[in-house]
Jmol script that loads the backbone (N, CA, C; Angstrom):
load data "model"
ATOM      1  N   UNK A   1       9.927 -59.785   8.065  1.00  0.00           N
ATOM      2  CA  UNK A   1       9.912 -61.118   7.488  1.00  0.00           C
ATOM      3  C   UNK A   1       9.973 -61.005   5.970  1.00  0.00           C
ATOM      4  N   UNK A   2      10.864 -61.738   5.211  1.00  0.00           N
ATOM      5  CA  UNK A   2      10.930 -61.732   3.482  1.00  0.00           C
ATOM      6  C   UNK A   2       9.950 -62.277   3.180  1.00  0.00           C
ATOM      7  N   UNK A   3       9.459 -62.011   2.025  1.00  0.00           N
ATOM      8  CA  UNK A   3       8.047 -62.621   1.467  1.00  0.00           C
ATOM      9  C   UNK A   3       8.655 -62.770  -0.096  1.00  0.00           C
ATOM     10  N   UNK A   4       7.865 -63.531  -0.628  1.00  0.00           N
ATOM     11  CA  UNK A   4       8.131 -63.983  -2.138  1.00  0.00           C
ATOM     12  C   UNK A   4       7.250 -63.214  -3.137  1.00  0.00           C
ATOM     13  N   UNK A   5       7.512 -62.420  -4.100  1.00  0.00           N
ATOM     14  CA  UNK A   5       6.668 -62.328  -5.009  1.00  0.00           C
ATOM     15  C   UNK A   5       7.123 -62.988  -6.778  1.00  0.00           C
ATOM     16  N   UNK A   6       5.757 -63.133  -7.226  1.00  0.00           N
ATOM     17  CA  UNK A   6       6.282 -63.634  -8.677  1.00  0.00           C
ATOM     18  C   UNK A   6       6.272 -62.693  -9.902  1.00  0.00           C
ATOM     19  N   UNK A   7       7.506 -62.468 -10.364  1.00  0.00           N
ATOM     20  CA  UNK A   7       8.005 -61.874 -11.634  1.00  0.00           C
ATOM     21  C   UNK A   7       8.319 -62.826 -12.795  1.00  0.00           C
ATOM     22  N   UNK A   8       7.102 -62.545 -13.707  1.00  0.00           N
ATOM     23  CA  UNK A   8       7.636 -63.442 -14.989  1.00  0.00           C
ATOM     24  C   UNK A   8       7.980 -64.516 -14.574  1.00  0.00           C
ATOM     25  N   UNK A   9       6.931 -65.343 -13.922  1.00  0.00           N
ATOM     26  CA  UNK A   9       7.289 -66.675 -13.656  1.00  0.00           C
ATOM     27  C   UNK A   9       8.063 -67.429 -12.729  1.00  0.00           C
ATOM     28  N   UNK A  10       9.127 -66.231 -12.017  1.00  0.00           N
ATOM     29  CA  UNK A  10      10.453 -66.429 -10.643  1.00  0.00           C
ATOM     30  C   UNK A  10      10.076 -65.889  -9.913  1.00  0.00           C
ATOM     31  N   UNK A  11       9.997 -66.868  -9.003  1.00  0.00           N
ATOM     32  CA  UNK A  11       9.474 -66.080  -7.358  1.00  0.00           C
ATOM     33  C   UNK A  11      11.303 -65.341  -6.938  1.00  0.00           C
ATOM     34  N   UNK A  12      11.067 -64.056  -6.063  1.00  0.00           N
ATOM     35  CA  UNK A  12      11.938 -63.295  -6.503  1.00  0.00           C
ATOM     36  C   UNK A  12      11.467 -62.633  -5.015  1.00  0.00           C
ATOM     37  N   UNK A  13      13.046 -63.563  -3.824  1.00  0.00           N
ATOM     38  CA  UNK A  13      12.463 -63.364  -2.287  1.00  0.00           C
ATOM     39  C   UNK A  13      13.380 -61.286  -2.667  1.00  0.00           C
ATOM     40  N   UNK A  14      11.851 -61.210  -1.568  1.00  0.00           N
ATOM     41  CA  UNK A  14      12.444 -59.461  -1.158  1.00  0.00           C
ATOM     42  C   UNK A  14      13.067 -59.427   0.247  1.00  0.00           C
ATOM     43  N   UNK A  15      14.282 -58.791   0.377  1.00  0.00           N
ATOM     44  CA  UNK A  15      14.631 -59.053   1.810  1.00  0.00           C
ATOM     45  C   UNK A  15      14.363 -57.846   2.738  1.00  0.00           C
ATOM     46  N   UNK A  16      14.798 -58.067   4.125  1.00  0.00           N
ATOM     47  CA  UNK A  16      13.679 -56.856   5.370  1.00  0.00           C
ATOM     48  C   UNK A  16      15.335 -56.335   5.286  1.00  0.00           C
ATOM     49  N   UNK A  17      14.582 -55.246   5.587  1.00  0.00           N
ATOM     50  CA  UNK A  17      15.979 -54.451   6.282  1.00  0.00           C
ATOM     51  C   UNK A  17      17.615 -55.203   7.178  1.00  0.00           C
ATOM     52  N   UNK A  18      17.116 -55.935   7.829  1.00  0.00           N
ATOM     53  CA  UNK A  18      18.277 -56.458   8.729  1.00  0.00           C
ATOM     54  C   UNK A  18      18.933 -57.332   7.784  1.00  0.00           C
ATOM     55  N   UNK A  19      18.143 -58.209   6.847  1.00  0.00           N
ATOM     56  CA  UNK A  19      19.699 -59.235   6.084  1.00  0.00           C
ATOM     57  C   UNK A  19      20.452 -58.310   5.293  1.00  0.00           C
ATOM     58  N   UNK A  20      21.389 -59.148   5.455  1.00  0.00           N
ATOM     59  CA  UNK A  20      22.845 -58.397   4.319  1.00  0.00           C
ATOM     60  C   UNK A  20      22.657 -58.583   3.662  1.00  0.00           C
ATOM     61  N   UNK A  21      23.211 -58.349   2.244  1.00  0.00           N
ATOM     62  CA  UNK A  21      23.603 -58.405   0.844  1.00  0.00           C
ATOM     63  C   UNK A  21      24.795 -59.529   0.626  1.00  0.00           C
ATOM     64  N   UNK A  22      24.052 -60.274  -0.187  1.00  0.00           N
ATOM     65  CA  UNK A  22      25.208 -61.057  -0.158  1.00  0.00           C
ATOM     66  C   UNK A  22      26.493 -61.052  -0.840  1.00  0.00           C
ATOM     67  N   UNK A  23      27.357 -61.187  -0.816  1.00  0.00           N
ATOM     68  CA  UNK A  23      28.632 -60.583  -1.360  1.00  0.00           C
ATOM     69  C   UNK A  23      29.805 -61.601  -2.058  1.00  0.00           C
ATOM     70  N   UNK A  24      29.674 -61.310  -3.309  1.00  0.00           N
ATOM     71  CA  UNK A  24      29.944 -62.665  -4.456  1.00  0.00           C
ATOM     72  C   UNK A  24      31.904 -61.776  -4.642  1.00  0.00           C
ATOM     73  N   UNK A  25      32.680 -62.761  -3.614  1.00  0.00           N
ATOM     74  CA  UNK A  25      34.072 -62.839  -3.466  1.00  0.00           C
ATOM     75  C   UNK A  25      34.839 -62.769  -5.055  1.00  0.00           C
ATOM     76  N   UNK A  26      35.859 -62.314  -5.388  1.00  0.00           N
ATOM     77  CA  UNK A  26      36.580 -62.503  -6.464  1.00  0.00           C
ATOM     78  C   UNK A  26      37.113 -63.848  -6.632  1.00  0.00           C
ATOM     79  N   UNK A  27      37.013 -65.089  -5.303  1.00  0.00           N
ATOM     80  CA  UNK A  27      37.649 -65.858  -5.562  1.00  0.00           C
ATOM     81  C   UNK A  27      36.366 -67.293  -5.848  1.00  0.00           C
ATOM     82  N   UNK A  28      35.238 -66.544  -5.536  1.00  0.00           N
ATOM     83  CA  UNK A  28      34.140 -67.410  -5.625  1.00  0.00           C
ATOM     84  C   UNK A  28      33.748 -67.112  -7.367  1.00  0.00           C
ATOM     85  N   UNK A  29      33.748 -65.633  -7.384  1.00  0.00           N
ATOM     86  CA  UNK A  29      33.474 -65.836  -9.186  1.00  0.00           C
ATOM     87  C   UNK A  29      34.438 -66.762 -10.108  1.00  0.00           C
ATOM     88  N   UNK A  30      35.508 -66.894  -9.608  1.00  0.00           N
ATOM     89  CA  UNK A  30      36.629 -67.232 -10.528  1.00  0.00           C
ATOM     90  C   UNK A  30      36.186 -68.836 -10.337  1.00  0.00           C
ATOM     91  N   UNK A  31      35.867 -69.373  -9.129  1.00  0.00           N
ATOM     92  CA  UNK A  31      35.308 -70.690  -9.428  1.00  0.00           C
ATOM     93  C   UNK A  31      33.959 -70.944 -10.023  1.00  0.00           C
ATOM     94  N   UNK A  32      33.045 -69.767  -9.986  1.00  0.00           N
ATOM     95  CA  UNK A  32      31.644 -69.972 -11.041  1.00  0.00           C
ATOM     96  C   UNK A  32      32.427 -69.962 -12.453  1.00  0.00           C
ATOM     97  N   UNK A  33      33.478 -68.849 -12.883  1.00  0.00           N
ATOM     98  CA  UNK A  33      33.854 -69.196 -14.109  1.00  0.00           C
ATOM     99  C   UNK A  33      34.616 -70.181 -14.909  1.00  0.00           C
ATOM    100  N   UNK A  34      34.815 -70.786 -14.001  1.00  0.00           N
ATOM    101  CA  UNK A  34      36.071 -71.794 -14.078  1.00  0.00           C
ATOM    102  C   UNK A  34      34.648 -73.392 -14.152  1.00  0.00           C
ATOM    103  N   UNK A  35      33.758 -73.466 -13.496  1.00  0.00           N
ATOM    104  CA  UNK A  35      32.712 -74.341 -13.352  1.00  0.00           C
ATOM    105  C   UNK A  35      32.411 -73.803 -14.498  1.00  0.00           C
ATOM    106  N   UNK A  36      31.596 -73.022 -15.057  1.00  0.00           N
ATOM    107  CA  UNK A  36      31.050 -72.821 -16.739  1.00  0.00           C
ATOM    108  C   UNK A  36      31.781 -73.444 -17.781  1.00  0.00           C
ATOM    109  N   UNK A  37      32.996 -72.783 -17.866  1.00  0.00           N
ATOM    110  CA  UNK A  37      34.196 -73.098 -18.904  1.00  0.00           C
ATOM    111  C   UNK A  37      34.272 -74.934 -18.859  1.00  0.00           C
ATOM    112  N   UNK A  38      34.159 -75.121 -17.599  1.00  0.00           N
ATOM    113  CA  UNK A  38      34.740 -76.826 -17.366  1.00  0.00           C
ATOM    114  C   UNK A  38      33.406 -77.418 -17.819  1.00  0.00           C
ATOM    115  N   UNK A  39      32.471 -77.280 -17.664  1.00  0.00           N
ATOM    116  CA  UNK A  39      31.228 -78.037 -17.896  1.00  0.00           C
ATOM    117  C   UNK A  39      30.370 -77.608 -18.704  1.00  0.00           C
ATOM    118  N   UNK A  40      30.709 -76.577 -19.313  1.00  0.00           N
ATOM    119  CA  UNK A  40      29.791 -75.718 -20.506  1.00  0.00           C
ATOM    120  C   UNK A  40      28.680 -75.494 -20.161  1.00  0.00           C
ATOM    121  N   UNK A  41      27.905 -75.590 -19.105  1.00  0.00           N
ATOM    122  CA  UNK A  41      26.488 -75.621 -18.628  1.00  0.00           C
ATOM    123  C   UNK A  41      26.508 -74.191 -18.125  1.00  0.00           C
ATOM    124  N   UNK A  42      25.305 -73.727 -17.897  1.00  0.00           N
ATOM    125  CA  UNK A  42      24.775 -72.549 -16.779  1.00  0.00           C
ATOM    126  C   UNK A  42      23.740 -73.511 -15.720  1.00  0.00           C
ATOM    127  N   UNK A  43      23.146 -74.390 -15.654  1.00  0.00           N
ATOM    128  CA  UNK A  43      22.127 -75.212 -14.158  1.00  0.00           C
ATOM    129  C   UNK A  43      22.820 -74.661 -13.472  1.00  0.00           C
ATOM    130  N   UNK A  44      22.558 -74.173 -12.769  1.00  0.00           N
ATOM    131  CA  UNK A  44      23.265 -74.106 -11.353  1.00  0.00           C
ATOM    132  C   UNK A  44      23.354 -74.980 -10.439  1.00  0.00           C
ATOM    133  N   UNK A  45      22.547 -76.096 -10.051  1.00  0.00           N
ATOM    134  CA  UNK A  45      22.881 -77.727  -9.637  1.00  0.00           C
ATOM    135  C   UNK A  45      24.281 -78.015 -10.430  1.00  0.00           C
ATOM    136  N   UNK A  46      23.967 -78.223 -11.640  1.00  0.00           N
ATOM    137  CA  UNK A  46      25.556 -78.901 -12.260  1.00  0.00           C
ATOM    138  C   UNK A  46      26.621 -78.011 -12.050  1.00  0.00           C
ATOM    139  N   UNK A  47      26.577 -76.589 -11.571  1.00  0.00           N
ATOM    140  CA  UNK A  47      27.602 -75.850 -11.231  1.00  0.00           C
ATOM    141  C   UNK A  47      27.777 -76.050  -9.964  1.00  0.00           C
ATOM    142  N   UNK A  48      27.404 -76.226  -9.040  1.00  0.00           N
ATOM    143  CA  UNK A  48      27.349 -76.227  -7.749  1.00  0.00           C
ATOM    144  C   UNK A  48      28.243 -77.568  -7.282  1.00  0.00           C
ATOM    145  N   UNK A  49      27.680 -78.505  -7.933  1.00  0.00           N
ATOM    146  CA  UNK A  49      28.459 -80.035  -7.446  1.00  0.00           C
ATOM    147  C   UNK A  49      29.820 -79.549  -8.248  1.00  0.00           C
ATOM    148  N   UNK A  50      29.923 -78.869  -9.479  1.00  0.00           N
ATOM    149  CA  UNK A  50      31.249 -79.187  -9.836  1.00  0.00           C
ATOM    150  C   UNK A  50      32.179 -78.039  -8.914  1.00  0.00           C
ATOM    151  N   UNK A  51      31.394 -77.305  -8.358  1.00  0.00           N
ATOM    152  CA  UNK A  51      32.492 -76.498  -7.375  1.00  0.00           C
ATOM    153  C   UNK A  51      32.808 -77.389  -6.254  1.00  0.00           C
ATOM    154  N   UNK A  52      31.593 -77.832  -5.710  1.00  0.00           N
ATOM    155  CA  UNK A  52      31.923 -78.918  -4.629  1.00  0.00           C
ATOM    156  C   UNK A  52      33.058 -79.986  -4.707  1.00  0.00           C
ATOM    157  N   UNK A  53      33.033 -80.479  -6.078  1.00  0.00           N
ATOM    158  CA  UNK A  53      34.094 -81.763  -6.297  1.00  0.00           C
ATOM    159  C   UNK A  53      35.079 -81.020  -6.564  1.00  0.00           C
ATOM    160  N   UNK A  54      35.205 -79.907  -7.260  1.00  0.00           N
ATOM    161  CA  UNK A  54      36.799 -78.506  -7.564  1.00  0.00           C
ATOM    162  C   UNK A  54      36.883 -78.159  -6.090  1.00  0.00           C
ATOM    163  N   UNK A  55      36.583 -77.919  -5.256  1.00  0.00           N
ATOM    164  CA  UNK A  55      37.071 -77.415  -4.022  1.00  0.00           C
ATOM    165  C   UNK A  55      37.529 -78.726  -2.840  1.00  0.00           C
ATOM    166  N   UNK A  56      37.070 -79.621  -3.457  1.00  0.00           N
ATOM    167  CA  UNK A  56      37.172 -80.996  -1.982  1.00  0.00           C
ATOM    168  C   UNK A  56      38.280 -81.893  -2.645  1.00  0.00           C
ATOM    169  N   UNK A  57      38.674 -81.453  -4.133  1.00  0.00           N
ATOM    170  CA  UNK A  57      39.544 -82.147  -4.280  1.00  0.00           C
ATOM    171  C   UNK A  57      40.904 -80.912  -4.483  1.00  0.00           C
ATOM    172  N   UNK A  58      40.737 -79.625  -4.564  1.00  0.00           N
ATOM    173  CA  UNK A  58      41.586 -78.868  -4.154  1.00  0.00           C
ATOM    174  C   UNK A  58      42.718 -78.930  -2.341  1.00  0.00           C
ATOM    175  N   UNK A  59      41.669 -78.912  -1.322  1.00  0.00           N
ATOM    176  CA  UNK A  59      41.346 -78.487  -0.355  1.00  0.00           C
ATOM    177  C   UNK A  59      41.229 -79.661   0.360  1.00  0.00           C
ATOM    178  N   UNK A  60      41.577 -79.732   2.119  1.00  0.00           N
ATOM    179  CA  UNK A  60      41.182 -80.570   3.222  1.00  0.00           C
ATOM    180  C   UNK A  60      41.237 -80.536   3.812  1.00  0.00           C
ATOM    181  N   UNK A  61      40.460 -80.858   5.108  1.00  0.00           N
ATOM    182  CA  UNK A  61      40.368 -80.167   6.233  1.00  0.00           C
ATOM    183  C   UNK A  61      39.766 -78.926   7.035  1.00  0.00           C
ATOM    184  N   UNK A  62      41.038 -78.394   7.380  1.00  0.00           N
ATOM    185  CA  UNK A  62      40.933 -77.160   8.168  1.00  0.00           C
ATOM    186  C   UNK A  62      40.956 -75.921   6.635  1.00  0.00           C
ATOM    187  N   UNK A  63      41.869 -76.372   5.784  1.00  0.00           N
ATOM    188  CA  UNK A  63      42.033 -76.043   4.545  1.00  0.00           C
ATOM    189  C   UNK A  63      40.732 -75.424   4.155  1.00  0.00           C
ATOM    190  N   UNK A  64      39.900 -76.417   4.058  1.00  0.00           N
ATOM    191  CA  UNK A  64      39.006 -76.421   3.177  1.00  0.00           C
ATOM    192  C   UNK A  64      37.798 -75.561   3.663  1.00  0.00           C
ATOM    193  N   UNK A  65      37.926 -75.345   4.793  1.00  0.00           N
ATOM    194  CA  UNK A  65      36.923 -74.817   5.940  1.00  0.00           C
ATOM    195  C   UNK A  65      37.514 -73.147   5.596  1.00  0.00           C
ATOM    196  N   UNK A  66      38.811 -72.754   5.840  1.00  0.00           N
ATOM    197  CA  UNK A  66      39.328 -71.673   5.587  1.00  0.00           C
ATOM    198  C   UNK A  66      38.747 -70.969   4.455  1.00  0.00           C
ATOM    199  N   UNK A  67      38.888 -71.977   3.505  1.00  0.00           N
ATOM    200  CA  UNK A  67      39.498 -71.007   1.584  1.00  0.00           C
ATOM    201  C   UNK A  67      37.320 -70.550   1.532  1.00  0.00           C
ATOM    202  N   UNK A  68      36.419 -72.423   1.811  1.00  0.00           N
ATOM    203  CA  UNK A  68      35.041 -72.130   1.591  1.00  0.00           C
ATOM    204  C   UNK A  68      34.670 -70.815   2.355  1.00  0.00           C
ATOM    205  N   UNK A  69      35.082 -70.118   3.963  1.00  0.00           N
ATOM    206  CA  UNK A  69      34.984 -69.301   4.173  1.00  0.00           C
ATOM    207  C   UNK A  69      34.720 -68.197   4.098  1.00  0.00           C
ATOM    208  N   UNK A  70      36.339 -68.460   3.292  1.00  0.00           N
ATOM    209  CA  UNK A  70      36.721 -66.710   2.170  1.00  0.00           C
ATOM    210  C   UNK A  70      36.161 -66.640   0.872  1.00  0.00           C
ATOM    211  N   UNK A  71      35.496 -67.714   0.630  1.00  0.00           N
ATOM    212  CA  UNK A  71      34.633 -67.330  -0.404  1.00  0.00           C
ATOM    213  C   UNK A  71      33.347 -66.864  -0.262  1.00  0.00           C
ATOM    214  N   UNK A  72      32.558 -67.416   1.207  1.00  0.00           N
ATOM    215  CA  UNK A  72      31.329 -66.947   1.835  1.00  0.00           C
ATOM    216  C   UNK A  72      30.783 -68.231   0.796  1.00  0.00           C
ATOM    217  N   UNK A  73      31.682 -69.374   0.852  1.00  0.00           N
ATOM    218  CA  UNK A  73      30.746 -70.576   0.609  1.00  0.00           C
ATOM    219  C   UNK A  73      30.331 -71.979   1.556  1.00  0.00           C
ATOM    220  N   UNK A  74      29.773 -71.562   2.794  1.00  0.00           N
ATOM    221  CA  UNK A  74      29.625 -72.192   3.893  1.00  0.00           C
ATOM    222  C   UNK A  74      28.909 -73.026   3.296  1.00  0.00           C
ATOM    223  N   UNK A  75      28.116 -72.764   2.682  1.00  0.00           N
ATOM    224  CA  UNK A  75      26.705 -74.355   2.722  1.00  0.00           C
ATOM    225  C   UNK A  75      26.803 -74.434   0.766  1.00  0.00           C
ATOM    226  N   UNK A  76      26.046 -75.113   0.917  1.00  0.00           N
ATOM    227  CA  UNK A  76      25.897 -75.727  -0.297  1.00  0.00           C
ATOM    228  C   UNK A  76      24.483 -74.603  -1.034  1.00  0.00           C
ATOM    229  N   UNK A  77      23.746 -73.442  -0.159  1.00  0.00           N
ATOM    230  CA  UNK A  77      22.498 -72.606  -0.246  1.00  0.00           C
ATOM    231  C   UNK A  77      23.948 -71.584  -0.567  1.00  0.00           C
ATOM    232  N   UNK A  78      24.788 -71.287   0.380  1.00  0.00           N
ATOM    233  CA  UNK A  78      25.580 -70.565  -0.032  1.00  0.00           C
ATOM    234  C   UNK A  78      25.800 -70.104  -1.704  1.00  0.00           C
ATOM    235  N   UNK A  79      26.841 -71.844  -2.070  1.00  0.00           N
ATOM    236  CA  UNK A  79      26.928 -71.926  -3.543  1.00  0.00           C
ATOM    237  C   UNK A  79      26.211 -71.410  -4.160  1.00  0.00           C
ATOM    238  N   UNK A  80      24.774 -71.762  -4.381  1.00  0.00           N
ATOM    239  CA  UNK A  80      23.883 -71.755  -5.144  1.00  0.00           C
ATOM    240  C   UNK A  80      23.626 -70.630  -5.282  1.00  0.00           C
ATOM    241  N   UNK A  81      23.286 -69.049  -4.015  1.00  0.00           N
ATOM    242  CA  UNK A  81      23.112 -67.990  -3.799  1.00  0.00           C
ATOM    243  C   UNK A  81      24.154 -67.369  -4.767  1.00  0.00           C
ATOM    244  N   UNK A  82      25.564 -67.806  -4.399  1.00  0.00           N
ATOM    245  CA  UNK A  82      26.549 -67.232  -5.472  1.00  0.00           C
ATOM    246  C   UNK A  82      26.763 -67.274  -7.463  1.00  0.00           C
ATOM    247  N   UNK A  83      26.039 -68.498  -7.019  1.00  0.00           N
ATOM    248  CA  UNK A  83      25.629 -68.962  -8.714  1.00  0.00           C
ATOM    249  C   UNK A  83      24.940 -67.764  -9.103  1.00  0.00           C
ATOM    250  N   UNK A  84      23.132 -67.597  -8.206  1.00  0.00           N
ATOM    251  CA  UNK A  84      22.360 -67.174  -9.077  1.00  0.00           C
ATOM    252  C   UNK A  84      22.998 -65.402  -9.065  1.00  0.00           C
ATOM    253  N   UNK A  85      23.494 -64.900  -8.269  1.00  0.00           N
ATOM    254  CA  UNK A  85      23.860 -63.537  -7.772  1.00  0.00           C
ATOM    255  C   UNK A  85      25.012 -63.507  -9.282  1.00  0.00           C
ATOM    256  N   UNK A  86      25.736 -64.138  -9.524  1.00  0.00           N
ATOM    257  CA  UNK A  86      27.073 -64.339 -10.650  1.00  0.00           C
ATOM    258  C   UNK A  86      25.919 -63.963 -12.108  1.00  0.00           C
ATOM    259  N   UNK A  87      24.845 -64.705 -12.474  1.00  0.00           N
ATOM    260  CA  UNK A  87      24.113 -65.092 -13.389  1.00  0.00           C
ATOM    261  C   UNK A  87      23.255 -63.984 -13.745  1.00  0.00           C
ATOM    262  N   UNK A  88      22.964 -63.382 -12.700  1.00  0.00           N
ATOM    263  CA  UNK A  88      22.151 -62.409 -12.603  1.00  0.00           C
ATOM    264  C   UNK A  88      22.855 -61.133 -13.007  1.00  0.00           C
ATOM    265  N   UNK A  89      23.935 -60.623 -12.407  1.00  0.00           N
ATOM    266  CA  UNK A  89      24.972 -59.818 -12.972  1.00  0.00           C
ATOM    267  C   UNK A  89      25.388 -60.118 -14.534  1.00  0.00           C
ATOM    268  N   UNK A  90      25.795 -61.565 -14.785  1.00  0.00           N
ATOM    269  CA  UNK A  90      26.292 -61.467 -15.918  1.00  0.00           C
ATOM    270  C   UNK A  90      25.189 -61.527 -17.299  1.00  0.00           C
ATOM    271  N   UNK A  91      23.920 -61.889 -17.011  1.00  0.00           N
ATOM    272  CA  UNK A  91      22.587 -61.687 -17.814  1.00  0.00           C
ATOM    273  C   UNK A  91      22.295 -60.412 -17.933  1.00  0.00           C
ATOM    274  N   UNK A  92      22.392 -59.615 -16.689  1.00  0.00           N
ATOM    275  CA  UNK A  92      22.071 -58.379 -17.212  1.00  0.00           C
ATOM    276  C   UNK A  92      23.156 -57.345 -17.685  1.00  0.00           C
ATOM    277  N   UNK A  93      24.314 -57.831 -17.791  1.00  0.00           N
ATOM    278  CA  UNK A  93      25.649 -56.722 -18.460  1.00  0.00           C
ATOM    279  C   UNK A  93      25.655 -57.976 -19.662  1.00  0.00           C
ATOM    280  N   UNK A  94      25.137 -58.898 -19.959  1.00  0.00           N
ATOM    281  CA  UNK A  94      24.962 -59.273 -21.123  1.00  0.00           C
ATOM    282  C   UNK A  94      25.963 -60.290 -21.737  1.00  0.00           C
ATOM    283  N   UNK A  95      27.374 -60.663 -21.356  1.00  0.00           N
ATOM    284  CA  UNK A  95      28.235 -60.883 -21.393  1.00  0.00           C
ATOM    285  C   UNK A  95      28.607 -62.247 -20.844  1.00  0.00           C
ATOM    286  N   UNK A  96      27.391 -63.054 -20.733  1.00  0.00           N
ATOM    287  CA  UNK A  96      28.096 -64.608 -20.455  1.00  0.00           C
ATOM    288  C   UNK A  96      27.956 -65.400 -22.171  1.00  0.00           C
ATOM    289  N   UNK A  97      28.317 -65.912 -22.088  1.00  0.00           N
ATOM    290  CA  UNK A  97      28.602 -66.714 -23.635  1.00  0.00           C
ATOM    291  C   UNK A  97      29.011 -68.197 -23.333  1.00  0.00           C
ATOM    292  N   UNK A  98      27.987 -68.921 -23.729  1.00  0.00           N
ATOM    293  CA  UNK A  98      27.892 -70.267 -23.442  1.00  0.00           C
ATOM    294  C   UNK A  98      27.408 -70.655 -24.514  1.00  0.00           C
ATOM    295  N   UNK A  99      28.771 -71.424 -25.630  1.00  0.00           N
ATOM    296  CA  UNK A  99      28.175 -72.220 -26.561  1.00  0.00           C
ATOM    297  C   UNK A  99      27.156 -73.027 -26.687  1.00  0.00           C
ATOM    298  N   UNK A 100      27.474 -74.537 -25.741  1.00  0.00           N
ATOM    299  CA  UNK A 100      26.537 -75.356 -25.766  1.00  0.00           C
ATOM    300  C   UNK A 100      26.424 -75.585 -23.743  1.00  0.00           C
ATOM    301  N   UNK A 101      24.954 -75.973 -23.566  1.00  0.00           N
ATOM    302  CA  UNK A 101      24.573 -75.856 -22.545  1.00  0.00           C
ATOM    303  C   UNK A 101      24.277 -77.721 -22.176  1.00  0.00           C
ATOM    304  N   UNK A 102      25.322 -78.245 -21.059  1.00  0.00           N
ATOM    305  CA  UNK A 102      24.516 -79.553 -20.864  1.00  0.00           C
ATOM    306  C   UNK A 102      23.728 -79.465 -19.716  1.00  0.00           C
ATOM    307  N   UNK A 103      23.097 -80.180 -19.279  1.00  0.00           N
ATOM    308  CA  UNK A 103      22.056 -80.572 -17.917  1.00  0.00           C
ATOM    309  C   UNK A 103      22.398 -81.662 -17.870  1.00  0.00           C
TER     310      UNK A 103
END
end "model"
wireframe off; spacefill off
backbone 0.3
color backbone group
């Protein structure tokens, strides 16, 4: 069973042996980067809806079921997982650059 512990303030779930790793697609980063650039923000809420409204107005249907797929963006926990997994990589290689930040 995963349990939560707190680091500096972020509870920070540990996972058991059996879950996977989750696995942040080349085509899912390119829409976290493409959501930054478009909205200047890092929230990950305000990134999340703007992938949602970038992909539903891309996409329909069976379409849309396909491409969210291949990104391993089934749910909307999905998204968000991919946000913080993107954020987390790019905080610690240091290299995101966000002028101004809205909420």
């Amino acid at each position: 069973m995963p349990f939560k512990i707190m680091l500096g303030g972020i509870f920070v779930m540990n996972k058991t042996s059996n879950e996977k790793d989750f696995a942040l697609t080349r085509g899912g980063k390119r829409m976290i980067e493409q959501a930054i650039a478009e909205t200047g923000s890092t929230n990950g809420t305000v990134l999340m809806l703007h992938i949602c409204d970038s992909l539903s107005e891309k996409f329909t249907g069976e379409t849309l079921d396909y491409q969210t797929s291949r990104m391993n963006f089934n749910t909307t926990g999905d998204i968000m997982r991919a946000i913080d997994t993107y954020m987390y990589h790019q905080i610690k290689n240091e290299s995101i650059k966000i002028k101004k930040s809205k909420l």
